[in-house]
N, C-alpha and C positions, 0 to 999 in steps of 0.2 A: 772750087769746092767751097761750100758755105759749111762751116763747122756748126756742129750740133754743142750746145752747152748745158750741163744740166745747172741750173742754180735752185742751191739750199735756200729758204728763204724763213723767217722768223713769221708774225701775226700778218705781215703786208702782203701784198701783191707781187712785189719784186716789179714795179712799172719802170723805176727807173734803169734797172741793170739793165732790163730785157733791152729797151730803146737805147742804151749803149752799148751792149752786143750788136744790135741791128742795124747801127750808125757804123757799129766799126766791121761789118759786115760777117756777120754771125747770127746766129739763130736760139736764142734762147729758149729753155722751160721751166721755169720757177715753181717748187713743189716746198711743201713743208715734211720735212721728218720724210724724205725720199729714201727707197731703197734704194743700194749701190745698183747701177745699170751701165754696164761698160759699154754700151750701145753708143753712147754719147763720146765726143771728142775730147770734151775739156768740163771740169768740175769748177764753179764758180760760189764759196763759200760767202753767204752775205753776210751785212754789219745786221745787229740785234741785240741782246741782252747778255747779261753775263755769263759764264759757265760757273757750274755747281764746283766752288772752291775744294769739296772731297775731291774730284779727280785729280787736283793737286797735292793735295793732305792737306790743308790747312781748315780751319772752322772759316765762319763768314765775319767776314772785319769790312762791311761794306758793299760786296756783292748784291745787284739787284736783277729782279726778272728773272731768276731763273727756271729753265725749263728741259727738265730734265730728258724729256726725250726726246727733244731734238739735239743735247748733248750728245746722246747714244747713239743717235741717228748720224750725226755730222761725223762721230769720230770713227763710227762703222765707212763711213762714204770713203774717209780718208786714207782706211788699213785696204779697199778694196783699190781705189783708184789707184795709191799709189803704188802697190803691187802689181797690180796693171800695166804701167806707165804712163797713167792718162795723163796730162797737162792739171793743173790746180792753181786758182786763181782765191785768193782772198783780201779779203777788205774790210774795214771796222771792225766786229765783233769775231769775225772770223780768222781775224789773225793771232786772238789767242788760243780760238781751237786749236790751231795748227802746232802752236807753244804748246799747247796742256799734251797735245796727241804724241809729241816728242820728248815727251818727259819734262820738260819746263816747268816755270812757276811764273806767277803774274803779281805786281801791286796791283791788289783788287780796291783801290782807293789812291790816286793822286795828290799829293801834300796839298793842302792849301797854296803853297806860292807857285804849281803848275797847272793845278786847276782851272784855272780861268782863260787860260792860254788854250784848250783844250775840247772846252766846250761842256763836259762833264756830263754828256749825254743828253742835254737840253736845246742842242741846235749849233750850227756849224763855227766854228773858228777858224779865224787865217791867221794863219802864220809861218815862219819860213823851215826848211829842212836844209841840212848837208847832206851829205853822199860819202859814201865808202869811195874811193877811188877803184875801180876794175867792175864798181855794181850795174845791173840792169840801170837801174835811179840814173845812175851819172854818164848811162851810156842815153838816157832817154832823154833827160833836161839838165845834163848839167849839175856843177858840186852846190849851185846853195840855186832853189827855188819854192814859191810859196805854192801851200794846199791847206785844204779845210782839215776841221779834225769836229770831230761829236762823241768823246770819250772820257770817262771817270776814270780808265783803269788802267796799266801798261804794263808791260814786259817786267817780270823778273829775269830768272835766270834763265837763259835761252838752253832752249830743246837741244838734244841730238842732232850735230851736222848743219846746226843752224848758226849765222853769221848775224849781225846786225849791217846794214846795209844805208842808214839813214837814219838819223838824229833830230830832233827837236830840240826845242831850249831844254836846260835842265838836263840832258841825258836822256829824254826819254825816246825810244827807239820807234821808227813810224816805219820801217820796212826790213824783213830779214829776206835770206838767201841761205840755200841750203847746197851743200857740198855737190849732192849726186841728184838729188830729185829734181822734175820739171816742175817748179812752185815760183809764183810771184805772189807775195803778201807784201800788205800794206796795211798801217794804223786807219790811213785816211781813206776819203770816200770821191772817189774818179769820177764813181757814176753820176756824181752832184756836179761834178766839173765840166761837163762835156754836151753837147748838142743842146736843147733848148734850155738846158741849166748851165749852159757854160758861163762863167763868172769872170770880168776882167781882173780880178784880183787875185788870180790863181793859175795855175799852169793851165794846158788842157787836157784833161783826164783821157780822153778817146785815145791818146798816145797808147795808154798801160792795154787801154781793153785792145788794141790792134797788136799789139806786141802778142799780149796772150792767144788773140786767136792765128797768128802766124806761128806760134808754136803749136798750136793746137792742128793748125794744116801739116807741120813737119810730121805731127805721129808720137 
């Protein structure tokens, strides 16, 4: 079985996710502001801009790009899929969807001394992670290894049923897990990891996408 994935995608293409679904032998469709379509296997939330700080309660202290219907749109994908029990896969920008969709809150603005560590949305950073002991993370690569990161913003207070799973310097949280849902989130970006972007300075991303699409073959 080749799993069908639908992937949300911001202003781009989605080139790279699809060629890392397709390397880890899956089949992607990258749509912008997609309607829920339970046809598909597995939900792949991409990295992109910020969410509109109201769905948290907060004014904007920093938040950029925001785009509001594809806010509606990701968070509508999320109350359908996950009712469903489709499989849900996110990365960079998508993983605070998944926070705000859970009732969470986010630093929509990284201090200056984690900042730079980060990337701050201007292009990738390396750097290393730990691991939750019993997480997907530590069952995949192990308690400390490195990955990219292209982010200003991170985790507040974690959503409903959601765990933090994976650390950066500082505290800042690069992966939760959730009690009961089939979800893998990540701060960082696989699909930059993996087949013709794979990086010797980094794990190899195609790990998470074949994880996800072997849950996505369970059902």
């Amino acid at each position: 079985m080749t799993p069908r994935i639908l992937v949300s995608i911001g202003g781009g293409n989605g080139a790279s996710y699809l060629a890392a679904l397709q390397a880890a032998g899956g089949r992607g469709t990258a749509r912008y502001c997609p309607a829920p379509d339970l046809s598909f296997d597995g939900l792949l939330l991409a990295g992109g801009d910020d969410i509109d700080p109201a769905r948290f309660g907060q004014a904007n202290h920093g938040s950029r790009g925001i785009d509001p219907a594809r806010d509606g749109a990701e968070l509508a994908l999320l109350d359908a899929c996950c009712a469903a029990g489709t499989r849900v896969r996110a990365s960079g920008g998508g993983q605070p969807v998944v926070n705000v969709w859970l009732g969470g809150g986010l630093v929509q603005d990284l201090p200056p001394a984690l900042a730079p560590f980060h990337g701050g949305g201007e292009g990738d950073r390396v750097h290393p992670v730990r691991t939750a002991e019993g997480s997907l993370l530590r069952r995949l690569y192990g308690p400390v290894f490195a990955v990219n990161s292209a982010h200003h913003q991170g985790l507040g207070g974690l959503g409903r049923g959601l765990s933090a799973a994976a650390w950066s310097e500082g505290g800042v949280i690069e992966s939760v897990e959730h009690a009961r849902l089939p979800l893998i989130s990540v701060q960082f970006h696989p699909e930059r990891m993996t087949g013709e972007l794979a990086r010797p300075d980094t794990v190899d991303g195609g790990v998470i996408f074949r994880a996800f699409l072997d849950m996505a073959r369970r059902g």
